[in-house]
ZAMAR-923225 format. One record per residue (C-alpha): residue in one letter; y, x, z negated. Coordinates in steps of 0.25 Angstrom, whole numbers, padded with zeros to 4 digits, always signed. Last residue first. Example, Ala and Ser with C-alpha at 12.3 -4.5 7.8 and 13.67 -1.06 7.14 Angstrom:
<pts>
S-0004+0055-0029A-0018+0049-0031
</pts>
This chain:
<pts>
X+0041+0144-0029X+0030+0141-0018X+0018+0150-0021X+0021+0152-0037X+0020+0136-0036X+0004+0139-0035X+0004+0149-0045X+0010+0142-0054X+0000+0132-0053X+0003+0115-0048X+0000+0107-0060X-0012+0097-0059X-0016+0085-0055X-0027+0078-0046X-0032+0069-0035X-0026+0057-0039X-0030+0045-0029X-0023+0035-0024X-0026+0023-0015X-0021+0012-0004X-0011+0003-0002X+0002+0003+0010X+0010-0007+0011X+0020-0008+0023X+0034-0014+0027X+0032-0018+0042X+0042-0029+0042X+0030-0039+0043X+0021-0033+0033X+0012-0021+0034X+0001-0019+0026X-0007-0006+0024X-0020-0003+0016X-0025+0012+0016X-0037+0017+0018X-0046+0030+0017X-0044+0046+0018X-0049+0044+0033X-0038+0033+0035X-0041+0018+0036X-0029+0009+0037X-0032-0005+0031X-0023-0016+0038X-0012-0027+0033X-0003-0030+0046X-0014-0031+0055X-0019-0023+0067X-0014-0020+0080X-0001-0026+0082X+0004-0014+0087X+0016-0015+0075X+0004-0020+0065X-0004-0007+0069X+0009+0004+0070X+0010-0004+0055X-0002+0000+0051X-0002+0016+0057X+0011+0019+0049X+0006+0012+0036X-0008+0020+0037X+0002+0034+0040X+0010+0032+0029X-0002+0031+0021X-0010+0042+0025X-0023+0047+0026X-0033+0060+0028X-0023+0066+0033X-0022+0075+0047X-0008+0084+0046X+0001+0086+0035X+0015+0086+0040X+0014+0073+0047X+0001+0066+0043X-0010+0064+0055X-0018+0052+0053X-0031+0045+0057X-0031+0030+0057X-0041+0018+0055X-0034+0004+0055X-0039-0009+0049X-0033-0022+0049X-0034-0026+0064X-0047-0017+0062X-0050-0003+0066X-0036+0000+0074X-0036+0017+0074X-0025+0025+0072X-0022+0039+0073X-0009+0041+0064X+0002+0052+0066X+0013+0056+0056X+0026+0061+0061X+0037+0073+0064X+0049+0071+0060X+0056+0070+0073X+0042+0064+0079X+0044+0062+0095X+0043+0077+0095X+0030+0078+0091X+0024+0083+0080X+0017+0075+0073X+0008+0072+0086X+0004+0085+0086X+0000+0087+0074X-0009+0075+0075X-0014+0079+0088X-0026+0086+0086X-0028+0081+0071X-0028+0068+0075X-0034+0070+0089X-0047+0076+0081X-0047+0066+0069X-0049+0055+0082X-0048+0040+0078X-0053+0031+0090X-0045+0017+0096X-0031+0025+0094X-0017+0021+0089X-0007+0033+0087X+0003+0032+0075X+0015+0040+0074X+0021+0039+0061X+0033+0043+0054X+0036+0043+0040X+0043+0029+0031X+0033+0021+0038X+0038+0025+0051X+0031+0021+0065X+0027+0027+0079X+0015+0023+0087X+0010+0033+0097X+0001+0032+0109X-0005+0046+0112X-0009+0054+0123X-0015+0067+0125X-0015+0080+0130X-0004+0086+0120X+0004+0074+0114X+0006+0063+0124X+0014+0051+0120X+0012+0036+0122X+0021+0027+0113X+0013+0016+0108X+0026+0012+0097X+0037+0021+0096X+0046+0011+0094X+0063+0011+0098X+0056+0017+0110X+0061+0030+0116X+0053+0038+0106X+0056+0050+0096X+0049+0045+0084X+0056+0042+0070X+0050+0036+0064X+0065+0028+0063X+0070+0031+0076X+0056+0025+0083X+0058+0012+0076X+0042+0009+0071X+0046+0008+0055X+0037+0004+0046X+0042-0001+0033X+0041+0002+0017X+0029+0008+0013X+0024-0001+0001X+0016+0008-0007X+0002+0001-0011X-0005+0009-0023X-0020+0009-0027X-0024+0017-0038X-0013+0021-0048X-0020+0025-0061X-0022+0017-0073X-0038+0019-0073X-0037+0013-0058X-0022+0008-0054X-0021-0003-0043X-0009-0007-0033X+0000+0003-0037X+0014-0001-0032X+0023+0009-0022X+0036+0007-0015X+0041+0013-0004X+0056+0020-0002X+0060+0029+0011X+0053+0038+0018X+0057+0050+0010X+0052+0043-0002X+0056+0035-0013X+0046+0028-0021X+0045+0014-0027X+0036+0007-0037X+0026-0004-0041X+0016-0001-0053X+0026+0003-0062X+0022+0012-0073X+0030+0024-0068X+0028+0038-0067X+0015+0037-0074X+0007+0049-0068X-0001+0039-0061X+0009+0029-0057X+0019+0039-0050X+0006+0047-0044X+0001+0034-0039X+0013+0030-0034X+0013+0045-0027X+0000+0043-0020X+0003+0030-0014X+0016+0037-0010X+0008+0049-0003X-0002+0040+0004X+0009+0032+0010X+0017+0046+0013X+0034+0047+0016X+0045+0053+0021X+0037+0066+0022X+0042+0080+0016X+0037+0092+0025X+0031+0104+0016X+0018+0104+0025X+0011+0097+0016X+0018+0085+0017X+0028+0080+0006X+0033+0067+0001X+0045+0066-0008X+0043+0054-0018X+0054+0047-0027X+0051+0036-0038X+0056+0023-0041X+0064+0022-0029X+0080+0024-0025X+0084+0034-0034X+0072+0043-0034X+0067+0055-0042X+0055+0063-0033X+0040+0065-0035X+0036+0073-0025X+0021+0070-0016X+0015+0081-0010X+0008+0082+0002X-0006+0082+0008X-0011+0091-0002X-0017+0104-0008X-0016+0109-0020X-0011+0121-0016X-0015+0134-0008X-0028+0130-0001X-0024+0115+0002X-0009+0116+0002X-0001+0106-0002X+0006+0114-0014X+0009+0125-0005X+0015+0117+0006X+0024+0109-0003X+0028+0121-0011X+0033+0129+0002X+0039+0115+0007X+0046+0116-0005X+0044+0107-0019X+0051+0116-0027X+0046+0121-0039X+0048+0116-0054X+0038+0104-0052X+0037+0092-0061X+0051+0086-0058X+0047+0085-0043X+0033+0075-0049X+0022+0081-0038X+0012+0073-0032X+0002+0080-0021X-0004+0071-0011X-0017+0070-0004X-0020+0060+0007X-0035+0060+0004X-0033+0041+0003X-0021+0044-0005X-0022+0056-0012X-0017+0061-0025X-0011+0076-0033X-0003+0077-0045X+0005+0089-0048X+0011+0096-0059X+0022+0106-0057X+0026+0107-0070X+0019+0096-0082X+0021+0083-0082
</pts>
């Protein structure tokens, strides 16, 4: 493949940039990160996925957020990247495993349309609600329905891990405006070490689940996987839905299932929005 080619997918309108480290002959900075992701300036992005070697998995993956910050890691982001991996024939295999910051997840393609991954399930390892572990600052061992106040209002948060943190925040009406008002907030606070990823959620269905998001180091999203995994098992922990439900996003769905020791699935589709070879001009920016 040819220097500095890129490959650019979306998950449900969560965009993500692939990028092969042998391919480039810069480094990927936070500098390069935020240039590249740029809307006006670069290509434009939610992220950017690198290819990495691994001695533990199949295949390495570092996740970046636009704002240069490295995320453990991203549903969206590894359906996007088993795609990437099949598609430009990486591998052959059907059934895989990645490496991430988060720790190690497999992938298999569910459904390939003209010989092209489709529909990929990425098995998301466990959810974890032990405050230490998200972590979250809390005097309870679980962060569960936990009442704080942020500016002028309060909220009941639910805090979880699925490789990233969570803090999910059940509600009987979804709002864009208190999303986007309080998101940032929210991510921010103190209680969060590593800041953290916040989900408005709404129970349609005992099997369907309607949620808004506000991504850690990107802001409001149109979806996200991490996020669907971290907002079904807050459900099944509350008992308030059941342990194979749709999550409806503005970008679309995604299916999740739980099982008993809270190891998650996580299917939806992929899409390749374009390729191409990042200019001279461009890197000249960052180099």
């Amino acid at each position: 493949m040819e220097k500095n080619f890129f490959a650019k997918f979306h998950g449900l309108g969560n965009d993500y940039i692939c990028i092969d480290d042998d391919w480039i002959d810069f480094e990927l900075d936070e500098k390069a990160i935020r240039t590249i992701c740029d809307v006006h300036y670069g290509i434009g992005s939610d992220g950017i996925l690198l290819k990495t070697p691994s001695s533990k998995a199949d295949f390495g993956l570092r996740i970046f957020n636009p704002d240069g910050s490295e995320a453990e890691k991203s549903g969206n982001g590894l359906r996007i990247f088993a795609k990437f991996l099949y598609d430009y024939e990486y591998t052959v295999k059907r059934e895989f495993s990645i490496e991430t910051k988060g720790g190690i997840v497999k992938a298999k393609i569910e459904e390939l349309v003209n010989g092209r991954a489709k529909v990929i399930t990425v098995d998301m390892g466990k959810a974890t609600f032990k405050s230490k572990d998200i972590p979250v600052l809390c005097e309870e061992e679980e962060c569960i329905g936990k009442k704080i106040k942020v500016k002028d209002k309060e909220f009941e948060i639910n805090c979880v891990s699925v490789g990233n943190p969570h803090c999910v925040i059940i509600v009987d009406q979804l709002d864009e405006k208190t999303v986007k008002e309080y998101g940032s907030l929210i991510e921010n606070l103190d209680i969060f070490p590593n800041r953290v990823n916040v989900q408005f959620a709404k129970v349609v269905s005992p099997d369907l689940v309607e949620i808004r998001i506000w991504e850690r180091g990107a802001g409001y999203t149109l979806a996200s996987g991490s996020s669907s995994c971290a907002v079904a098992s807050v459900m099944v922990k509350r008992g308030l839905t059941d342990r194979n439900l749709t999550v409806k996003m503005p970008g679309g769905i995604l299916k999740i299932s739980i099982d008993n020791n809270w190891n998650i699935k996580m299917t939806g589709e992929v899409q390749e929005i374009c390729s191409g070879k990042l200019s001279l001009e461009l890197t000249e920016q960052f180099i």
